[in-house]
FIVOSE-693265 format. One record per residue (C-alpha): residue in one letter; y, z, x; residue number from 1. Coordinates in pm, whole numbers, plus 50000, padded with zeros to 5 digits. Layout:
BEGIN
<site><aa>a</aa><v>Y</v><w>Z</w><u>X</u><i>NUM</i></site>
...
***
This chain:
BEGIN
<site><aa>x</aa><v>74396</v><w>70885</w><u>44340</u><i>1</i></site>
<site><aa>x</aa><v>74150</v><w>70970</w><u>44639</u><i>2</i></site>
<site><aa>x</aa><v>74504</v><w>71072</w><u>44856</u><i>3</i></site>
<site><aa>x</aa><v>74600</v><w>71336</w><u>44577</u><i>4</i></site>
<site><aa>x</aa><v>74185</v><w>71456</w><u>44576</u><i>5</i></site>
<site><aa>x</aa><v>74240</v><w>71499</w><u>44955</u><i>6</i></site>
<site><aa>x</aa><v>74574</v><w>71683</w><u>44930</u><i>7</i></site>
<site><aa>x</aa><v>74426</v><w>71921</w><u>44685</u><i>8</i></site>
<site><aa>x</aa><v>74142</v><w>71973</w><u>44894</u><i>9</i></site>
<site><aa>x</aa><v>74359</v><w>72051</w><u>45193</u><i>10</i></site>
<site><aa>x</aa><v>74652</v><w>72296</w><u>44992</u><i>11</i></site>
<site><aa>x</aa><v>74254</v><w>72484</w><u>44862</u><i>12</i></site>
<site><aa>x</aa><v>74128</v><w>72493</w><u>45146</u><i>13</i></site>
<site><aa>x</aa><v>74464</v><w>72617</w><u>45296</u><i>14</i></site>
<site><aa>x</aa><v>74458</v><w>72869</w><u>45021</u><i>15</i></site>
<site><aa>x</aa><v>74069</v><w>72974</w><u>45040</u><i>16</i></site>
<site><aa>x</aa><v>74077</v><w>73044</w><u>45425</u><i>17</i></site>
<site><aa>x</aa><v>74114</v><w>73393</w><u>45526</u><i>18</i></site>
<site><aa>x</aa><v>74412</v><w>73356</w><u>45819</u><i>19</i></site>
<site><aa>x</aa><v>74646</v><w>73652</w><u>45991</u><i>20</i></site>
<site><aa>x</aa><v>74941</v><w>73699</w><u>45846</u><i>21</i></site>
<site><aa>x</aa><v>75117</v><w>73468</w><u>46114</u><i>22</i></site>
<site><aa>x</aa><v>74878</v><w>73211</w><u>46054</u><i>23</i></site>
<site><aa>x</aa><v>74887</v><w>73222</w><u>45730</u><i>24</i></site>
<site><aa>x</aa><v>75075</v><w>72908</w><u>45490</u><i>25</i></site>
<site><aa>x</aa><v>75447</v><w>73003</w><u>45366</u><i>26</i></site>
<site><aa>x</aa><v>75546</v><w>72924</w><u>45086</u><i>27</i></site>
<site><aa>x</aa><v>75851</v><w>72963</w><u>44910</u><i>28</i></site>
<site><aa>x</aa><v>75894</v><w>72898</w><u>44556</u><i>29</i></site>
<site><aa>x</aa><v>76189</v><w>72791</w><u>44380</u><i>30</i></site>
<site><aa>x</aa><v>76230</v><w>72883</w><u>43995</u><i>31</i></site>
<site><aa>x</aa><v>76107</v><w>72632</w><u>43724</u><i>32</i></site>
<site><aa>x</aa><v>76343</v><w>72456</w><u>43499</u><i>33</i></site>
<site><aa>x</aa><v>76329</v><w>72485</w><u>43138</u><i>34</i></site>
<site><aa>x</aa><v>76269</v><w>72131</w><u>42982</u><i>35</i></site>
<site><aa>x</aa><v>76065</v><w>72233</w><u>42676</u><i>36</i></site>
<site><aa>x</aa><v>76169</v><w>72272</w><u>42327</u><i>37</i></site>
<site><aa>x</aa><v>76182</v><w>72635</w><u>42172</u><i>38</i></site>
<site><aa>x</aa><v>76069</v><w>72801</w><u>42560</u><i>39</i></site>
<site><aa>x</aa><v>76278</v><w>73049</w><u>42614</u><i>40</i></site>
<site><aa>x</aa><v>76465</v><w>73094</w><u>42989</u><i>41</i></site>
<site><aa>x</aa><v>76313</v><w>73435</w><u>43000</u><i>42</i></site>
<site><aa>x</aa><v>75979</v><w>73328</w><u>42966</u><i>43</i></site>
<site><aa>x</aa><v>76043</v><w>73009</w><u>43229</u><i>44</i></site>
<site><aa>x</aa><v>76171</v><w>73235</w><u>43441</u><i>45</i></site>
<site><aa>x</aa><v>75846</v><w>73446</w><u>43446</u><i>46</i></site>
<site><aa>x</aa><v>75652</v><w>73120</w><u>43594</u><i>47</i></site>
<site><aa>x</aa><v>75766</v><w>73189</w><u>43933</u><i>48</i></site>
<site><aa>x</aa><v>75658</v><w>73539</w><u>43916</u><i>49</i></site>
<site><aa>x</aa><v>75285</v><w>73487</w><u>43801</u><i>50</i></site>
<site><aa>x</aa><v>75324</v><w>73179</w><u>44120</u><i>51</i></site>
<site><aa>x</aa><v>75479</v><w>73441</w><u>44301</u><i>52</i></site>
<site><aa>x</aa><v>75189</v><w>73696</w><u>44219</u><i>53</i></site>
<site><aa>x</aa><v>74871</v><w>73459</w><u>44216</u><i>54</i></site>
<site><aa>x</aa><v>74989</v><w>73291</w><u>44557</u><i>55</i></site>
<site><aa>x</aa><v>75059</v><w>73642</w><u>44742</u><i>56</i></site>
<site><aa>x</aa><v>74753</v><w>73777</w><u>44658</u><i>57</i></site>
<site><aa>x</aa><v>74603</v><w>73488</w><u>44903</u><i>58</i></site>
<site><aa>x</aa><v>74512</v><w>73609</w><u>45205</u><i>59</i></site>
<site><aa>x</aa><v>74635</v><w>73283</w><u>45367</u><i>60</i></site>
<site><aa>x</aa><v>74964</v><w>73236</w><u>45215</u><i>61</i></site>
<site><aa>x</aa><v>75254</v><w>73454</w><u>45247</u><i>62</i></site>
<site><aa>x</aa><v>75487</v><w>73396</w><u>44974</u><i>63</i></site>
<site><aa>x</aa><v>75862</v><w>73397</w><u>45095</u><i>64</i></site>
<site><aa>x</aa><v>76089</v><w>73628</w><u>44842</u><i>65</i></site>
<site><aa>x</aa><v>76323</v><w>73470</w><u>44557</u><i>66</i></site>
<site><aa>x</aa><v>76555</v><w>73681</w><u>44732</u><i>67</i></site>
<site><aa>x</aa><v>76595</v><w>73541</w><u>45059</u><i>68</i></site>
<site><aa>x</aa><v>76573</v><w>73164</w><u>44918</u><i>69</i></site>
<site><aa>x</aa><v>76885</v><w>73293</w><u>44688</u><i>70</i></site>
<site><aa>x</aa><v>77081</v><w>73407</w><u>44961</u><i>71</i></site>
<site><aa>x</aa><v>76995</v><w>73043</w><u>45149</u><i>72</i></site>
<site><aa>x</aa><v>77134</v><w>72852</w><u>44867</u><i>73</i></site>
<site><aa>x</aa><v>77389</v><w>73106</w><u>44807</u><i>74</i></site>
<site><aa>x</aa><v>77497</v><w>73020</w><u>45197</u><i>75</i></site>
<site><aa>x</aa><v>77482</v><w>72664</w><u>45152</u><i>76</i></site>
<site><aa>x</aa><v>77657</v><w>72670</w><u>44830</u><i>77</i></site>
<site><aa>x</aa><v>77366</v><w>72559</w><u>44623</u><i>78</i></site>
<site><aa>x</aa><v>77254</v><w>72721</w><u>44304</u><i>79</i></site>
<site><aa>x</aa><v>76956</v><w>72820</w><u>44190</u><i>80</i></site>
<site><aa>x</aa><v>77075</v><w>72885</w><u>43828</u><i>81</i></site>
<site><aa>x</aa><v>77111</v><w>72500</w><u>43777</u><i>82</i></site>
<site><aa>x</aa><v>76939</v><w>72171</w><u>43845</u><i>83</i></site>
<site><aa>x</aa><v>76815</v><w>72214</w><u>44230</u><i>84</i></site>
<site><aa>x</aa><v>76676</v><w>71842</w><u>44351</u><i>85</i></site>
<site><aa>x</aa><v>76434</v><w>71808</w><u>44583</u><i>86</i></site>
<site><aa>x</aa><v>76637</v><w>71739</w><u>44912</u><i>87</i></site>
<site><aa>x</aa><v>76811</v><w>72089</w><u>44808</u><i>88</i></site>
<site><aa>x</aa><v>76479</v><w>72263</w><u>44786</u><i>89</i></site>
<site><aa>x</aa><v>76347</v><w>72121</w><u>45091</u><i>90</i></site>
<site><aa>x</aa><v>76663</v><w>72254</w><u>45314</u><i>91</i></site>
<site><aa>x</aa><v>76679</v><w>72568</w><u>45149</u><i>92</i></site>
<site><aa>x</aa><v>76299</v><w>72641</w><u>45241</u><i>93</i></site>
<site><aa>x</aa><v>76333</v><w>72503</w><u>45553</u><i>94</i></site>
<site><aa>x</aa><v>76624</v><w>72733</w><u>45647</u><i>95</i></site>
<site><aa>x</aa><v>76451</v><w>73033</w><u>45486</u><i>96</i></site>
<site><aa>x</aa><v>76120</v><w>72978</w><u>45757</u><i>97</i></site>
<site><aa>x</aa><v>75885</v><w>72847</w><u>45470</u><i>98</i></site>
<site><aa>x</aa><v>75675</v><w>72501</w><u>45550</u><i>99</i></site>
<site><aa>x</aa><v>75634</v><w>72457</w><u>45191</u><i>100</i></site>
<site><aa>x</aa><v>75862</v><w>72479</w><u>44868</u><i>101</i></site>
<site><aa>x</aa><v>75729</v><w>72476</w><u>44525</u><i>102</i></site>
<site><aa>x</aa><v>75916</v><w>72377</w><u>44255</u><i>103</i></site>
<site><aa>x</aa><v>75908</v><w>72231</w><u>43893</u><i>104</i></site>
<site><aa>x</aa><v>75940</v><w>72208</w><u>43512</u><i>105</i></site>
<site><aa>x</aa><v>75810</v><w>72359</w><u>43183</u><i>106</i></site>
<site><aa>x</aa><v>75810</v><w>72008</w><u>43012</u><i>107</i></site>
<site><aa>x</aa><v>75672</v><w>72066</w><u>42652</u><i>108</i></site>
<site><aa>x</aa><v>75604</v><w>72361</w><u>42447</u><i>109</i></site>
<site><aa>x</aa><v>75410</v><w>72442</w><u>42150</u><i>110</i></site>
<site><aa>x</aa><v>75383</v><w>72728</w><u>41873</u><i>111</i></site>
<site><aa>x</aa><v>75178</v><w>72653</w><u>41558</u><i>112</i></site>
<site><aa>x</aa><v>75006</v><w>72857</w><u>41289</u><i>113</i></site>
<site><aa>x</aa><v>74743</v><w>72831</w><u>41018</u><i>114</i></site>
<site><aa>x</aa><v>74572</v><w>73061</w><u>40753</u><i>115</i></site>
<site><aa>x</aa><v>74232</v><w>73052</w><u>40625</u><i>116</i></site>
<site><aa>x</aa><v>74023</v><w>73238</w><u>40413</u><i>117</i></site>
<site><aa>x</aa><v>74034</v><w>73381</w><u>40015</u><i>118</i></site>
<site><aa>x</aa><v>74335</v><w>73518</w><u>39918</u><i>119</i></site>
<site><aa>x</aa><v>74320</v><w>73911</w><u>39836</u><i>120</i></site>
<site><aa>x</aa><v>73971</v><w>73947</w><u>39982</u><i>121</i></site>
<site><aa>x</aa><v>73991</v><w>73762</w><u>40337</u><i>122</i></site>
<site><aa>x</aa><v>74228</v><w>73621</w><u>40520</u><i>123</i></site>
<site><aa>x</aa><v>74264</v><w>73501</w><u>40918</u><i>124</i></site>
<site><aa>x</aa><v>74584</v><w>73350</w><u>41040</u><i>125</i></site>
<site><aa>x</aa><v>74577</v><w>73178</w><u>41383</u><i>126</i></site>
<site><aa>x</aa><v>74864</v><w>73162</w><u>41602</u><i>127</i></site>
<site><aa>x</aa><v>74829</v><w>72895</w><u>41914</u><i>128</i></site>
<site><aa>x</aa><v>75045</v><w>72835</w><u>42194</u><i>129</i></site>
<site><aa>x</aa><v>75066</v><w>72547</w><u>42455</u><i>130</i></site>
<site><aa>x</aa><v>75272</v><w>72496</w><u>42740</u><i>131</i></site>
<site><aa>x</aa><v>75285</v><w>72217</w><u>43025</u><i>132</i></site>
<site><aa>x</aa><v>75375</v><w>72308</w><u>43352</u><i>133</i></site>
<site><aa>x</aa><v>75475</v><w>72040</w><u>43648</u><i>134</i></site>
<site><aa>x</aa><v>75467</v><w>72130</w><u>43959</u><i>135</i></site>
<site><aa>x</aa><v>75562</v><w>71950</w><u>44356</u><i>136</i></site>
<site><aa>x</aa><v>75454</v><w>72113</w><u>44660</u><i>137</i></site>
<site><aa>x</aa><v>75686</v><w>72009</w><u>44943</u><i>138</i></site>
<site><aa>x</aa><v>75651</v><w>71989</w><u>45313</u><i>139</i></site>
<site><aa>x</aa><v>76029</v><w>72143</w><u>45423</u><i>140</i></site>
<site><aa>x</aa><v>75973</v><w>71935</w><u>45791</u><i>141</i></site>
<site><aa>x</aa><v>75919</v><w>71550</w><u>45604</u><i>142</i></site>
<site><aa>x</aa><v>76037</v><w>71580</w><u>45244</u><i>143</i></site>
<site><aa>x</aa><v>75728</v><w>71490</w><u>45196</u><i>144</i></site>
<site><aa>x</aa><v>75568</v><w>71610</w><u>44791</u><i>145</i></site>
<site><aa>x</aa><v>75229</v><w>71704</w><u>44883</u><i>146</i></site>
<site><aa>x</aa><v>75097</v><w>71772</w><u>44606</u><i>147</i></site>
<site><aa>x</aa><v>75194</v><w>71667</w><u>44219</u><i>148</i></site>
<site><aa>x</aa><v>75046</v><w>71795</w><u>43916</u><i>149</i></site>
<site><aa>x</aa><v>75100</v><w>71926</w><u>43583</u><i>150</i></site>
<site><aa>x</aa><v>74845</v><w>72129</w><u>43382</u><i>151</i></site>
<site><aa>x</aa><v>74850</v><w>72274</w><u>42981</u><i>152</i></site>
<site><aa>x</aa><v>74758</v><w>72619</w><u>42916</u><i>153</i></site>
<site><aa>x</aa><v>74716</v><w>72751</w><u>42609</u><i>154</i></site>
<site><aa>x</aa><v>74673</v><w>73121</w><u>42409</u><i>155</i></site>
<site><aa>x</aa><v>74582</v><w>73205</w><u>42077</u><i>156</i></site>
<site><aa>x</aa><v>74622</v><w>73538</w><u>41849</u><i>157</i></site>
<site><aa>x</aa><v>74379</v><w>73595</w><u>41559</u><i>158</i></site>
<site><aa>x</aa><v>74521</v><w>73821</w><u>41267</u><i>159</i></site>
<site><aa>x</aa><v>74235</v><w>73885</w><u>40992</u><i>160</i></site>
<site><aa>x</aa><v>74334</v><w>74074</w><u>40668</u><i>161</i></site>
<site><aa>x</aa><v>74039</v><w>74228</w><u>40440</u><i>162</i></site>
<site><aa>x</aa><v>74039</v><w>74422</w><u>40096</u><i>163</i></site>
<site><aa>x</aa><v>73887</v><w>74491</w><u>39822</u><i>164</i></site>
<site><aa>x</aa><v>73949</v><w>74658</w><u>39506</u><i>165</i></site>
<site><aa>x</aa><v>74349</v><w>74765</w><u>39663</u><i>166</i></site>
<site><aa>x</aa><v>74206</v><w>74906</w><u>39994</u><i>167</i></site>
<site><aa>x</aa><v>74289</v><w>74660</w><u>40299</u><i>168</i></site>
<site><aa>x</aa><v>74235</v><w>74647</w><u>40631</u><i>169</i></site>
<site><aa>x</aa><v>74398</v><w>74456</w><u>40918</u><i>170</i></site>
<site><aa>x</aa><v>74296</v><w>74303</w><u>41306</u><i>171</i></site>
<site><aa>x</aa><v>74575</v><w>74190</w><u>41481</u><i>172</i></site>
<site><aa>x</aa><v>74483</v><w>74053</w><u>41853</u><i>173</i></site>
<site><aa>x</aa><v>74822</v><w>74011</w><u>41889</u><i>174</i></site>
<site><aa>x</aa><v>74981</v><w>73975</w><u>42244</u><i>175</i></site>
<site><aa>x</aa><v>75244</v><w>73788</w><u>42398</u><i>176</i></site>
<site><aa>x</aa><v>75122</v><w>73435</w><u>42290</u><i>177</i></site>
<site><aa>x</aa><v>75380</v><w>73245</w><u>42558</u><i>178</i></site>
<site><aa>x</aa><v>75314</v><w>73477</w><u>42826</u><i>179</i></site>
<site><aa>x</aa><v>74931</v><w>73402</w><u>42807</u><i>180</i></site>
<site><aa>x</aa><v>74978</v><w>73040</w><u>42811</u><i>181</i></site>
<site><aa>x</aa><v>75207</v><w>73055</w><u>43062</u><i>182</i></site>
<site><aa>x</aa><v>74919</v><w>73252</w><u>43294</u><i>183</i></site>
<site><aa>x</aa><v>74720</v><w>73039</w><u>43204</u><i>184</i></site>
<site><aa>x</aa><v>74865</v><w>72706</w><u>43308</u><i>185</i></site>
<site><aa>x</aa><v>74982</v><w>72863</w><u>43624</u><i>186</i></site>
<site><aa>x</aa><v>74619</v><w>72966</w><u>43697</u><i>187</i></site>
<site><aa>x</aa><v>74481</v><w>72594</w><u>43652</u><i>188</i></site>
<site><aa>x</aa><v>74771</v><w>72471</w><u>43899</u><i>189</i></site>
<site><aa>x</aa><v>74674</v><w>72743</w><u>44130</u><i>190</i></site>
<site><aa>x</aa><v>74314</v><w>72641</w><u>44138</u><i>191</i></site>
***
């Protein structure tokens, strides 16, 4: 326990420190496999680009493109569209010049819904979403996972119906419900 304090310390404090850009941590980050129930691959697929985003807008960690770790694995004959384990990752980083892959799993996933209120006169349906993101940090030189965690974020939308007499009036909050979550378990991994 106090070895994974001190390696999130270090990766924060790696991450907090202004640096020049050749200074500066890369990072290259591999996309996220789908293992949840009812996620779909689009929205796994957007993990890496809120990492992608969050990370780059560090001023110590330059974020290698999808791109150029693509055309790595594409070279070596590895694919990103499947299973990649973590000796892949580590030699496809390594070869694309970052000291660091990230990698990792959407493991469970959660939709559910419930209505409250009087019917005809109020009414408030909640919509919550959950999602649980695991995530490695590996050091491309020793194969080594430097950091391990997994984090839930969650999102809700609030629809409330009123009326009287025939006249009605509706609040949707509505947004995207998986997208949210998804930003927000990214952002507790990032911190």
């Amino acid at each position: 326990m106090a070895r994974k304090i001190i390696l999130v310390v270090l990766v924060l404090a790696l991450m907090a420190v202004p640096a020049a850009a050749s200074d500066s941590v890369r990072i290259g980050i591999l996309n996220f496999e789908n293992r949840a129930n009812g996620l779909s691959n689009a929205h796994v697929r957007a993990i890496t680009d809120v990492f992608t985003r969050m990370m780059a807008n560090s001023p110590s960690v330059s974020v290698i493109e999808q791109d150029r770790l693509e055309s790595v694995l594409r070279q070596q004959r590895m694919s990103m569209s499947g299973i990649i384990d973590t000796r892949m990752a580590v030699e496809a980083g390594r070869l694309a010049g970052c000291q660091y892959v990230l990698l990792g799993s959407a493991t469970k996933f959660n939709k559910s819904s419930r209505n409250t209120g009087l019917k005809g006169i109020y009414s408030e349906k909640i919509t919550e979403a959950n999602i649980t993101l695991d995530a490695r940090l590996i050091d491309t030189k020793t194969g080594e996972v430097v950091l391990s965690t997994s984090e839930t974020g969650s999102a809700s939308h609030k629809q409330t119906d009123s009326g009287f007499g025939g006249l009605s009036h509706t609040q949707d909050t509505a947004g995207g419900l998986e997208d949210s979550a998804i930003e927000d378990a990214v952002s507790r991994i990032s911190q």
